[in-house]
N, C-alpha and C positions, 0 to 999 in steps of 0.2 A: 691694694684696695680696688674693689670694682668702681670700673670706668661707668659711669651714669651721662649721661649728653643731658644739656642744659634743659632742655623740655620736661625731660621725669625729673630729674632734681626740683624745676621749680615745683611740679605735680606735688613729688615728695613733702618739698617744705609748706607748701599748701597745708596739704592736709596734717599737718604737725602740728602747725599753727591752730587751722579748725579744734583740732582735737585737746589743745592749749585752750582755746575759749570755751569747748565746751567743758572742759574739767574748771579752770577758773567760774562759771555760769554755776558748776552743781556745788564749787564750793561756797555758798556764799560767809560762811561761818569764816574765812579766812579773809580777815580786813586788809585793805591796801597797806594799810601802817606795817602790819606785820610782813608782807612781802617787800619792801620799801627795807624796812630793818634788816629780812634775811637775805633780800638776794640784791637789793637794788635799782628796782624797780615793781610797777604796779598795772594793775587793768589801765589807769588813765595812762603810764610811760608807752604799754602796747596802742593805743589809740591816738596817740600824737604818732608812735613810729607808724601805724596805718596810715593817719593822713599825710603825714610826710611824702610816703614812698605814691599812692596816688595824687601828689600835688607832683611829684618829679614822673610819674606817669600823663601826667596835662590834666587830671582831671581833679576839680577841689573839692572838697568837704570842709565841710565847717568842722569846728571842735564840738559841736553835739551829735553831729552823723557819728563822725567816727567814735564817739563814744557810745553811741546806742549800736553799732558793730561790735564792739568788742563787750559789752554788757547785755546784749541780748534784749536789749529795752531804753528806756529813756535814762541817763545819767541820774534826774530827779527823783525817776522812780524807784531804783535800784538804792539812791542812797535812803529813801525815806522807810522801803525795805528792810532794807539790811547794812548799814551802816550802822555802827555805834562810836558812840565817843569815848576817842583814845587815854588811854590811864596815862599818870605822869608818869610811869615808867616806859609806858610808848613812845610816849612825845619824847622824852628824855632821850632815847635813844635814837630818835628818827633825827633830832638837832645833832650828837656828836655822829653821825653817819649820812647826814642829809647830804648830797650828788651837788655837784655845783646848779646843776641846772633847775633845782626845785629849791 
């Protein structure tokens, strides 16, 4: 494997990341429910791991900053957007796969 020193790596995941929000940003048709269900996590899992890693960086955010980072706007507004309300085969499945931490 190519040796990469810690500076481009972070670079690297940087922009991997960006390039995550901004695919997650154009999809809005793709509900949290449903990434929660497929992979295990959602836009609001990436915006607690955001604030997380800048609260061990010293610096805080609230739970609506990082969420208007990783959604490109207001959490409010995003959901009033493009949220919809989950079918009970969503929920259904979001409870037999639901993470201990949600």
């Amino acid at each position: 494997m190519t040796q990469i020193d810690e500076n481009r790596q972070r670079d690297f995941e940087a922009a991997a990341f960006r390039r995550l929000l901004q695919h997650l940003r154009e999809r809005t048709d793709v509900q949290n429910i449903d990434l929660m269900n497929l992979a295990g996590f959602c836009r609001n899992c990436l915006a607690n791991w955001y604030r997380d890693a800048a609260e061990a960086g010293g610096t805080a955010l609230s739970k609506e900053e990082s969420r208007e980072i990783v959604y490109g706007m207001p959490y409010e507004e995003w959901r009033a957007r493009y949220q919809l309300e989950a079918s009970d085969q969503q929920k259904t499945a979001f409870e037999q796969n639901r993470p201990a931490d949600h």
